[in-house]
N, C-alpha and C positions, 0 to 999 in steps of 0.2 A: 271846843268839843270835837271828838273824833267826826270824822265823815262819813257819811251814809254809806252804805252800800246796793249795789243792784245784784251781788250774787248772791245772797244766801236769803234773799224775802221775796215775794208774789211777783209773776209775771201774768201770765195768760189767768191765771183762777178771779184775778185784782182788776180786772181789766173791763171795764164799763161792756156793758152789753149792746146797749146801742152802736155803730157803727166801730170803726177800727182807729187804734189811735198808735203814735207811734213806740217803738220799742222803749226807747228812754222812757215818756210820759206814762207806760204802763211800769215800768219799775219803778220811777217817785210813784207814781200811784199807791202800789202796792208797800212800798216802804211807808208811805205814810200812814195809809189805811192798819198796816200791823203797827206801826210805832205807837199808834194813838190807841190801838187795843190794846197793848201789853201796859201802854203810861195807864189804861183807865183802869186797867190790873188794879186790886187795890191792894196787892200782894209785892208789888214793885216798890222796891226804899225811895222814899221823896228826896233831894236835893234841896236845898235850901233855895239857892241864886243859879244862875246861869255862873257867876264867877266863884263860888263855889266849889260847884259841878266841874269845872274844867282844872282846878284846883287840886282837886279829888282826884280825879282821872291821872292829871303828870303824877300826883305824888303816888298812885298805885304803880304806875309803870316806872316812876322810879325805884320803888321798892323793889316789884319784879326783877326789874336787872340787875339793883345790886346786890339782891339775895344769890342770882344765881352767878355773878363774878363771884362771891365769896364762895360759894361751896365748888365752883371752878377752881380758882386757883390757892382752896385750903391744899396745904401740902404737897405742892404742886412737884416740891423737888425730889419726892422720895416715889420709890426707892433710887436711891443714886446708880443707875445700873439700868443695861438696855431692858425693856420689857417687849413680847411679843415682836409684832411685827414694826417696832421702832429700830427692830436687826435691818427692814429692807429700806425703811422710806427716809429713818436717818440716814443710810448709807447714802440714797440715790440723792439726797440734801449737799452731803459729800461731794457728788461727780460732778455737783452745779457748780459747786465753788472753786472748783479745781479743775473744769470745764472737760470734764471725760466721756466719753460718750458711753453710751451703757442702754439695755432695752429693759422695756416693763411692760406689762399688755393694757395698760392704764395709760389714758391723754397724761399730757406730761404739766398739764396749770398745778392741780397739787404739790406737785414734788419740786415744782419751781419756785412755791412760795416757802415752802420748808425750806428749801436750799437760801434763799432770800434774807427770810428768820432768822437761819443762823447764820450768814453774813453780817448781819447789819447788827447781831448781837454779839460778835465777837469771834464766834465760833469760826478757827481757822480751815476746817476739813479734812485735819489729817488722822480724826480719829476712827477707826476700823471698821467700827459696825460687826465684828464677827460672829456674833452668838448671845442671845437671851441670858441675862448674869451678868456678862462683861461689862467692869466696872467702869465709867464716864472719870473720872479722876478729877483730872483739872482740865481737864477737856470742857467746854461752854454749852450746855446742853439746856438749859431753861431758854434762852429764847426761842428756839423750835417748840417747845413745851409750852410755852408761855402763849407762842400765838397761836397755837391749835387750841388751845383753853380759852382764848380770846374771843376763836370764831364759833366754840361750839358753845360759849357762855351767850351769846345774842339766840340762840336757838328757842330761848324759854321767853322773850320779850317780842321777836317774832311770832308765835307760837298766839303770846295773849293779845295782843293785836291785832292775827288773823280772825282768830275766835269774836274779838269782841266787834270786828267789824261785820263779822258775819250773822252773829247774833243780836245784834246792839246787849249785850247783860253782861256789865262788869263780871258778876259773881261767874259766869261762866267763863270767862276769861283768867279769871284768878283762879279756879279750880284746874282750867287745863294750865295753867303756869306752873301748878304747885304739883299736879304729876307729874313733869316734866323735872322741876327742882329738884324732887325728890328722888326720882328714879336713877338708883346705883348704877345702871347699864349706862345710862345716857352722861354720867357724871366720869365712869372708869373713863369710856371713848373720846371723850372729850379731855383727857389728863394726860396723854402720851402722844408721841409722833406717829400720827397715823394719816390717814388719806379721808377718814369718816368723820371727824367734825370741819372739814373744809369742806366735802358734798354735802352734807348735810345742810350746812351753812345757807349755801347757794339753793339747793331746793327751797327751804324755808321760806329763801329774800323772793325767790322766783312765786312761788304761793301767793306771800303778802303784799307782791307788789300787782301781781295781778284779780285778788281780790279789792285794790285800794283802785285799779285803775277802771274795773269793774263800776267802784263806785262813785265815780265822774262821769256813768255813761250818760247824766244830764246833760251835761259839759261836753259832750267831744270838742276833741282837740283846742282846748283851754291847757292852760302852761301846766295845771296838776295831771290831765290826761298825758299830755305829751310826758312829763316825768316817767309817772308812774308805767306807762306803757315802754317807754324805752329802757326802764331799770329790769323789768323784767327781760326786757330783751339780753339783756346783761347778764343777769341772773340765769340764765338759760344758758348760755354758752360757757357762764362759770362753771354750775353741774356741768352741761356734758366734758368740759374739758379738763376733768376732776378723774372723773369716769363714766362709763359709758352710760350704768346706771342713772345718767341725767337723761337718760333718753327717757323715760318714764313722767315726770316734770313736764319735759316739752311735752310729751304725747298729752297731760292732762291741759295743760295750757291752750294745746291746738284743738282739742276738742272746743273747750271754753270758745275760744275764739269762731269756732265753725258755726257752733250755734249761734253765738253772738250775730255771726255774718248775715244767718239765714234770719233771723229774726228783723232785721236792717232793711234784709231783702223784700221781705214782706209788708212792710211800712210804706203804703201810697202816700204817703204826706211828704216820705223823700224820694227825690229825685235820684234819676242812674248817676248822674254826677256827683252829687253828697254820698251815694253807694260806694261809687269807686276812690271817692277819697278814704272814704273808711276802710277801704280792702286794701288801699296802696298805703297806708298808713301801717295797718298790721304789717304787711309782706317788708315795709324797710324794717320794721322795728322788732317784728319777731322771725324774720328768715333773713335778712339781708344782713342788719347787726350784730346777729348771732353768729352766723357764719363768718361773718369778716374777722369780729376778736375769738372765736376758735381758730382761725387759720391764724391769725397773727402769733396765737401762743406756738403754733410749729414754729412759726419762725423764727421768735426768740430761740425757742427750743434747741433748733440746728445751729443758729448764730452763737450761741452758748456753749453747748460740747462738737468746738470744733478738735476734741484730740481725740486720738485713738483709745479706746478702751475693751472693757470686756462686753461690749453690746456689738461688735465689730461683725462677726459672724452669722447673727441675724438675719443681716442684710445682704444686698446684692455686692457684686464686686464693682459696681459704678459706685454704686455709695458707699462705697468705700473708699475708693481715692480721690473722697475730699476729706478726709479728717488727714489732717495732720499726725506724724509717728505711724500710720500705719504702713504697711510698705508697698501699698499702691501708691499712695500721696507722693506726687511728682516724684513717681519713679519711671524708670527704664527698662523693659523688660523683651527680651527677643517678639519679636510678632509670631514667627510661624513654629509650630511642634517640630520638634526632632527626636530622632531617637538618640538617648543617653538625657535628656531633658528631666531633671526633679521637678515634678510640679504639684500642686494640689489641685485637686476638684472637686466644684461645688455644686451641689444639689437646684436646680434655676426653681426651685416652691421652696418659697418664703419660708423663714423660720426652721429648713431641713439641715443645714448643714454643711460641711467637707468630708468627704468618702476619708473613713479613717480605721485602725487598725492598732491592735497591740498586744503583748505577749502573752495575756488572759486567754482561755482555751473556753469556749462550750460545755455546757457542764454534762455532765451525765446524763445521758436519754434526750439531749435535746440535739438531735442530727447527728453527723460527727463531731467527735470532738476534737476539733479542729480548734487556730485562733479566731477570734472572734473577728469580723468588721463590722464596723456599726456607722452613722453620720453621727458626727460631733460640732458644736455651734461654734467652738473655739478653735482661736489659733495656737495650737499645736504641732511639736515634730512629730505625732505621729501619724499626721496626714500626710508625708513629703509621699512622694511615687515615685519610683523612677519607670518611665515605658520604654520598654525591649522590644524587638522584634523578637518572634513565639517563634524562630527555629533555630539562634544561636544565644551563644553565652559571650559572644565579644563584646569589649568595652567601646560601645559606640564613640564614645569622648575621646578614647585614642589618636590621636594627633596624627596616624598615620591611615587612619579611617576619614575618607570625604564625609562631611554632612549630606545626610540624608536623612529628608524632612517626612513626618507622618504624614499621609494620604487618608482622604476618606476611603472605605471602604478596605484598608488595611487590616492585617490579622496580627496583633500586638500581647504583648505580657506587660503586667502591671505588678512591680516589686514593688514592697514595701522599705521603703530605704530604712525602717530600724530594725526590721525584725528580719528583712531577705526572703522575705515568703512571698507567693505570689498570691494573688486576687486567684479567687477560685470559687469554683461552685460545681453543684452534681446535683444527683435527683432527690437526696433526702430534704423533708419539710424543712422551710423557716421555722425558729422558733415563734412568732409571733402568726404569722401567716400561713396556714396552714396549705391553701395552695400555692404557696410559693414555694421555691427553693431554696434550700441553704447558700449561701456566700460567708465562704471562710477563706484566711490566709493559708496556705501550704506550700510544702516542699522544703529545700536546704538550700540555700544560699542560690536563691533564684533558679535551682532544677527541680523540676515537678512534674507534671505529665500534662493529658492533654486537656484534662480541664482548666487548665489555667489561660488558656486561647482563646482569647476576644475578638470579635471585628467591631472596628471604630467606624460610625459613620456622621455626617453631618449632616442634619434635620435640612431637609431640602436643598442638598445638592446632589451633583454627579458625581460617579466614580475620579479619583485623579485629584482632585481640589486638595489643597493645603488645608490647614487647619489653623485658624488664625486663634491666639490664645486671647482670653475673655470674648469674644465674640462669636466665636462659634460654637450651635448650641448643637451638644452630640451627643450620641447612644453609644451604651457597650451592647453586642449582641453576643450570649456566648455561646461559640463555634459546636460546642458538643449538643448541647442540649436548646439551640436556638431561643432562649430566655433573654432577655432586655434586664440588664444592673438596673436599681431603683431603692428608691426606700419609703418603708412604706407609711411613716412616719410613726408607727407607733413603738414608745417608748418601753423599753427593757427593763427587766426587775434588777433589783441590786446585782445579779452576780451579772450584768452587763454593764453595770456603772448607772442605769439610768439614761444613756446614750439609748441615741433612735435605729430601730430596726433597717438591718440592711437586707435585698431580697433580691432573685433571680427569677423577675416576674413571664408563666410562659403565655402570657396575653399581650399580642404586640399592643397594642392603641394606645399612641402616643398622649400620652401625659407630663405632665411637670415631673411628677414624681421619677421620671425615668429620664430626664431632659439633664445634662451636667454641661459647665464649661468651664473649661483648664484656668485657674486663678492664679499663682503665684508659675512663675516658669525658671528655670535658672538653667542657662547652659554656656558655658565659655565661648563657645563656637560659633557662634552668632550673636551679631551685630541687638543694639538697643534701638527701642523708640518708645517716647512720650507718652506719658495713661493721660496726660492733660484731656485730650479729648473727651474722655470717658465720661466726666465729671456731669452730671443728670441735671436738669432743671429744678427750680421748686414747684413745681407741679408732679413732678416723676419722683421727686422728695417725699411730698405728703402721700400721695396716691401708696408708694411702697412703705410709708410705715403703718397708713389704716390697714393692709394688709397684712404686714407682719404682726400686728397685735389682735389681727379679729384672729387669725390661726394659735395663737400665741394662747389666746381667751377661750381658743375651742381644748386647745389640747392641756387642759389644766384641770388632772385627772387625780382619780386620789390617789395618792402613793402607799404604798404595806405599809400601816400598823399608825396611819395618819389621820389624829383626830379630826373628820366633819361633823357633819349633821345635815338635819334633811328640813326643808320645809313646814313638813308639818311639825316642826319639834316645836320651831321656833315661837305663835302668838303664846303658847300655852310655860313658855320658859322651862321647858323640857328641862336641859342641860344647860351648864355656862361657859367659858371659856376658861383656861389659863392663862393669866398673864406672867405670873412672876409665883415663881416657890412652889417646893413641893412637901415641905417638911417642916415640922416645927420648930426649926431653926432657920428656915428662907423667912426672909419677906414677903407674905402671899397676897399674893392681889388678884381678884376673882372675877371676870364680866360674870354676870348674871343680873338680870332685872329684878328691880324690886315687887318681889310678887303681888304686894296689895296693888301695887299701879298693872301692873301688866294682866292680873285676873279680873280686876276691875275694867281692863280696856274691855278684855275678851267679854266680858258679860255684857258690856257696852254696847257692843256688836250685834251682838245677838238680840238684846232691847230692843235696837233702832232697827234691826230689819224687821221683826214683830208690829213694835209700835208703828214704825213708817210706812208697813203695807195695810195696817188697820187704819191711817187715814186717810191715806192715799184714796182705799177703797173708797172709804165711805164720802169722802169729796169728790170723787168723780161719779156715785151713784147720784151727786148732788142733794147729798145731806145739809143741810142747814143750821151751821154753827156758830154759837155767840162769837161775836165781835172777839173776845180775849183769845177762847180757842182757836181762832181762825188764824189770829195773829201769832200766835205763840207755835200753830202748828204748819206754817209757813217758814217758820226760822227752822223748827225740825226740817224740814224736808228739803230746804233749798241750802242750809248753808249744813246742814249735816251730810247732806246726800255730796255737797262739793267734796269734803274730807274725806266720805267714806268711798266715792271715787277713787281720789286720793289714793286712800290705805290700797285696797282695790289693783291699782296700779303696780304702785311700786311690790304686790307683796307676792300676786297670783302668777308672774311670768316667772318666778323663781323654778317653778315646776316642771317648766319647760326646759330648763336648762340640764345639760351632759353636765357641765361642767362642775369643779368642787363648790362644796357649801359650807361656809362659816355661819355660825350663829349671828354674828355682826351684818350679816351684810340683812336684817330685816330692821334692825334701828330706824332706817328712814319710814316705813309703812306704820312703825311704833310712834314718830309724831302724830301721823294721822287718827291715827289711833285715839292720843291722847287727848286730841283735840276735839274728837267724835266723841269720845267722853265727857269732856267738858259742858258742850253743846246738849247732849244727851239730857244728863241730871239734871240741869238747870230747866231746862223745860219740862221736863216731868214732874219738879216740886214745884217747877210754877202753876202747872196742873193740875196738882194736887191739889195743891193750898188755893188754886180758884173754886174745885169742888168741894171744898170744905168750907167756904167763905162763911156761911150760917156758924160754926164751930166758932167759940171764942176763942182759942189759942193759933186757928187759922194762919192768921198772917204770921205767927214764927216758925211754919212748917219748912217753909224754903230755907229762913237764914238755919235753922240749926238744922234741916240737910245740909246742906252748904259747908257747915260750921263742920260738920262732923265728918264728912268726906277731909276736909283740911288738914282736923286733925289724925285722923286713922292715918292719911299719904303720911302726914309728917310724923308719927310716931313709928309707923313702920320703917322710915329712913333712918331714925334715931338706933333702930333695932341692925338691920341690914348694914348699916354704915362703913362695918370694918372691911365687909368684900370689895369697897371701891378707895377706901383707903389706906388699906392695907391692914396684915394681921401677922403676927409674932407670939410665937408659940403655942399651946397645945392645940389638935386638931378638932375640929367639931365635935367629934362625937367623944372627945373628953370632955368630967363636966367643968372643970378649969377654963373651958375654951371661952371666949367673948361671944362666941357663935352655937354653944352646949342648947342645942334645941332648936333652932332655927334650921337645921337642916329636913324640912319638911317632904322633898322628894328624895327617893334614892339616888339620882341618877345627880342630882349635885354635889359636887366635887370637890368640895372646898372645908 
């Protein structure tokens, strides 16, 4: 038989009134006290045998699972062709196997196991990833496919084993199974390369392991506690290191657990000694374990893409010369500035860029129309510099010119070596910043006038000092209009590429944003030396990439004419997504939830906070309720109330967020959901069918609620089917379509 639990049935309500007894002995208490109410249910289906019963039980969860491998991996291989966002996470699967380095604002465990997947299933990583359509060929793309359909198929057996431990009621367990099997959103997400049946995965194991370890709190630290407490610790650092959105998971966990503590704390039968073994117990197992394998997956991570790639730019110029091919990597490069010097310069705030520049002009009404400068992430020529002294045109490199090195406090020009324009700025508006100043390139082959006249200084030195390249961090100040070069990092509409604003801020106060240091340097006239040094700890490793991707995660804003959504679309299955096709001729493949599951959660919702304040009330007015109610309205409250935390969680900080919104990214709150559902029905017809017990037909109230919930999920799947499997030819609102009438909102796109 499954094992008890202590999270979802009677603590303090269950709990002897005479003196105090401890935490554990009031939850068997109360697990006993409802188990024996709901068994004397006489609404509850009898078991034959104990061996039976546990008969019964494997062969339901084995069905469970293999129903939902099957509607998992039906058709797993179509359409043969990239869909959605399997353009990024296939690709970054690519950089693993080919060891490239590259950035994403997402912990790097997902994309390591996809890279993984398709290693060990053949897939050699030289296929492109370039765009939604592009077809896989002979390229090896099922096993990435395969294993994300692997991990989001455990989602629906997870799912009934939280429920049923929560609840002890098979039927409740198999109804939350069977929304889940059914539900077309939860089946599309889990069929393609993506990052959402791998988080999803780990939230779930994190859930069940921690209502299983929950239900050993008779047993502390017995071999099942210690399991199950350290799998979740696992499970935790899976989410977060999936994406960040495992932080949600932990946060439910670490509540669970606080409570847990406090309740420990209050137990005079144990000792401060037995207290702090339980609090030292949690701390290795839920913060010390967690933390060790999230740090280890950076490790991998960096040990992995040691070559240069397109994530290059992101980062600082130390971390950069440890990747291999890049041209920091054991390279040579002059120490001190000079003038006649090509160099580039990088933005010291994460994620801004190389001061860069190109033959594109300002468009009309925005400042002059001058060429543009912007910060760019990549290595390009059209970041080279060359710095001039601001009062001649001689060629400092002249062989018959001494070197003479840049000083702080120098008054300099800054040419663009493709275009010959200089770095310039005047008093009309940035286009983004409205009190800043425009920075544009100007002039004809490095002549311009006097806006183009900087003074260079170095953040806390004196006049005279050198300028050491990568390490000294400097300011342009410009001579005319006393403004500080900077950027202010927000991003340009198309006719700027998308590249980050660049500005002439007249607020001195030193910021990142206005902080640069000379990166690449090339000058014939001076001597080399070693970047060896440069090369950063893995502490200065990790520290600067949780930085570059919390910026990375702020500034992911919506782009012109780029399908999101919002929040509140999402319980109510507003809109769906695109994945593939737009015409009656593509192969279309639709996210969208399958409505009976998803209007069903939402009404779910709304029941249990009804129903659960109406017994809440009436239990703390200390009402007096049969034995059955009591029991049955204990499972409502303690293992409904865990989930709809849960939902709770993962769904209400979405609103909080700047940042863009997918429709996908509410899936995980949609477990909780479904499993609030589950829990919901089943005690409500068990409720029913107790109040009706005089009725003859009584006891079939539950099975054919039950029954009929089953079949509506599963006939509405029957119906929805083609949006997660795909559909070929006429469009909905033809009546030829497979879909002629199913299109029930407007706002669905399929």
């Amino acid at each position: 038989m499954p094992p008890a639990t202590g999270g979802g049935l009677a603590e303090s309500e269950l709990r002897p009134r005479r003196g105090r007894c401890s935490p554990q002995a009031a939850r068997a208490a109360g697990r006993d006290v409802a188990a024996e109410a709901v068994a004397r249910s006489p609404k509850r289906p009898a078991w034959g045998s104990r061996r039976f019963e546990a008969a019964g039980w494997w062969a339901l969860l084995a069905l469970v699972t293999l129903l939902s491998f099957a509607t998992r991996f039906h058709r797993l291989d179509e359409p043969p062709h990239i869909c959605w966002d399997e353009t990024h996470f296939g690709k970054m699967g690519s950089y693993y196997i080919n060891r490239t380095f590259f950035f994403d604002v997402h912990p790097p465990l997902g994309k390591m196991l996809i890279g993984l997947a398709g290693y060990l299933s053949g897939y050699d990583g030289t296929f492109l990833f370039q765009k939604p359509g592009d077809k896989y060929e002979h390229h090896s793309y099922m096993g990435m496919r395969g294993f994300c359909a692997f991990l989001g198929s455990w989602l629906v057996p997870f799912a009934y084993l939280t429920v049923l431990d929560l609840s002890k009621s098979l039927s409740a367990a198999l109804l939350t199974a069977a929304l889940l099997t059914f539900d077309t959103g939860c089946l599309t997400l889990s069929q393609y390369i993506l990052l959402d049946p791998i988080l999803m995965f780990f939230i779930m194991a994190a859930m069940l392991s921690m209502v299983k370890y929950n239900s050993c709190a008779d047993r502390p630290f017995s071999a099942p506690w210690w399991f199950w407490l350290s799998l979740t610790g696992v499970s935790l650092a899976g989410a977060l290191g999936v994406k960040f959105v495992g932080l949600f998971i932990i946060l439910q966990v670490g509540l669970n657990t606080i409570a847990d503590l406090w309740y420990l704390f209050g137990d005079l039968s144990l000792s401060l000694v037995t207290v702090g073994k339980h609090l030292t117990a949690r701390v290795l197992c839920l913060i010390v374990l967690p933390l060790a394998l999230y740090t280890a997956t950076f490790a991998v991570h960096f040990m992995v893409l040691s070559k240069s790639g397109p994530g290059d730019g992101f980062f600082s110029s130390a971390f950069q010369a440890r990747l291999s091919g890049n041209n920091l990597h054991n390279a040579s490069i002059p120490e001190h500035l000079a003038y006649g010097s090509v160099i580039t310069v990088k933005n010291l705030r994460m994620a801004i860029g190389y001061l860069h520049s190109h033959r594109h002009l300002y468009p009309e009404g925005i400042g002059a129309r001058q060429q543009q400068v912007t910060t760019y992430l990549h290595k390009d020529y059209n970041n080279l510099w060359i710095i001039k002294k601001h009062n001649t045109n001689s060629d400092p490199l002249d062989p018959s010119f001494p070197v003479e090195f840049v000083r702080h406090g120098d008054i300099i020009r800054l040419e663009h070596k493709e275009t010959s324009r200089n770095l310039h700025s005047h008093y009309h508006e940035a286009p983004m910043t409205r009190k800043h100043y425009q920075v544009t390139g100007y002039g004809i082959n490095g002549t311009g006038d006097s806006n183009d006249f900087w003074r260079i200084e170095v953040v806390n030195r004196k006049f005279g000092n050198r300028i050491k390249v990568l390490r000294s961090r400097i300011r342009f100040i410009h001579l005319v209009t006393g403004c500080v070069l900077g950027s202010s990092g927000k991003v340009l509409p198309k006719w700027g590429w998308e590249q980050l604003e660049v500005t002439c801020t007249p607020y001195l106060k030193e910021t990142l944003n206005s902080i640069w240091n000379v990166e690449d340097h090339i000058n014939p006239k001076l001597p080399n030396i070693s970047l060896d040094v440069l090369q950063p700890s893995f502490p200065e490793i990790l520290l600067e990439s949780h930085m570059v991707m919390i910026r990375g995660n702020s500034g992911l804003k919506p782009k012109d004419n780029e399908f999101t959504s919002k929040p509140w679309h999402w319980p109510i299955n507003y809109q769906g997504l695109r994945f593939s096709g737009v015409n009656d001729t593509d192969f279309r493949v639709y996210l969208l939830g399958n409505p009976v599951v998803w209007w069903l959660n939402l009404l779910s919702i709304a029941l249990y906070l009804l129903s659960g304040s109406i017994i809440a009330v009436a239990m703390q007015r200390g009402a007096r309720l049969p034995a059955e109610v009591a029991g049955l309205s204990q499972v409502l409250l303690r293992g409904g109330g865990q989930v709809l935390l849960g939902w709770t969680l993962h769904y209400f900080p979405f609103f909080l967020m700047g940042r863009v919104l997918y429709f996908h990214h509410y899936f995980p709150a949609m477990l909780f959901s479904s499993m609030l559902t589950g829990i919901l029905w089943d005690t409500l017809l068990r409720l029913c069918a107790w109040g009706l017990a005089s009725w003859p037909l009584a006891r079939g109230i539950h099975v054919a609620g039950i029954l009929s919930l089953l079949l509506g999920t599963a006939y509405s799947f029957y119906l929805f089917h083609p949006l997660a499997y795909g559909m070929v030819g006429p469009l909905a609102q033809d009546p030829q379509s497979p879909m002629a009438g199913l299109r029930w909102l407007d706002s669905w796109d399929f």
